[in-house]
C-alpha positions in Angstrom: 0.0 0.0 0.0 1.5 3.8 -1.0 1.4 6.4 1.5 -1.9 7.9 0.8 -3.7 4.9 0.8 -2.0 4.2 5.0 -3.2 7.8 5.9 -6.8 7.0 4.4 -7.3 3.6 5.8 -5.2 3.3 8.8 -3.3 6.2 9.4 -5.9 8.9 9.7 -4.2 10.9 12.3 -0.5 11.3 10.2 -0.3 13.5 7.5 0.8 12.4 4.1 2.9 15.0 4.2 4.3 14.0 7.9 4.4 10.7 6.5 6.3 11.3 3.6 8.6 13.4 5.5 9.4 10.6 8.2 10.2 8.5 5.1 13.2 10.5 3.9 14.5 11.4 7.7 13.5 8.5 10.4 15.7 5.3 10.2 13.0 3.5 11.6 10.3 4.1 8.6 9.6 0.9 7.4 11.5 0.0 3.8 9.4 -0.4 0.8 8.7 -3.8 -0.4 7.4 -2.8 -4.0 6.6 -0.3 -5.9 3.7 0.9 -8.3 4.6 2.8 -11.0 6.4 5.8 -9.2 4.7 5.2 -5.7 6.9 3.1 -3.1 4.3 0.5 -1.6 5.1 -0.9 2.2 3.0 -3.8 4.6 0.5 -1.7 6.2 1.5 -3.5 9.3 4.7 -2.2 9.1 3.5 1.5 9.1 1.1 0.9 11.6 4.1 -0.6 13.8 6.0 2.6 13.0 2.9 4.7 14.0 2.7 3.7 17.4 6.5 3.4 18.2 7.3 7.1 16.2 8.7 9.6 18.7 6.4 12.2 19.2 7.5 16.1 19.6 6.7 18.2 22.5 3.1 19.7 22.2 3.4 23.0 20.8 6.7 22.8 19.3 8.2 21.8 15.3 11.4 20.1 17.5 11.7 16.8 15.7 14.5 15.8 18.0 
């Protein structure tokens, strides 16, 4: 599944922008397993895993560290 597909099924609450960001800066962002024409595809367990083990920045601040 592509990144907009996880944000409309199962990832409501992350961006596709957030989500594509995490994939070019987090080690921990799953690796793709296919791809689809242009779009990278990845396990949707994988990202869900990611989702609820993704550090999480201060409230009220852009700090991604």
């Amino acid at each position: 599944m592509g990144l907009c597909e996880a944000h409309g099924r199962h990832l409501p609450d992350i961006t596709v922008a957030a989500l594509r960001y995490a994939r070019a800066n987090d080690r921990t962002f799953p690796k793709p397993v296919g791809k689809r024409g242009a779009e990278l595809l990845y396990r949707d367990g994988d990202l869900k895993k990611w989702a609820r083990n993704r550090p999480r920045a201060a409230s009220g601040t852009t700090d991604l560290d």
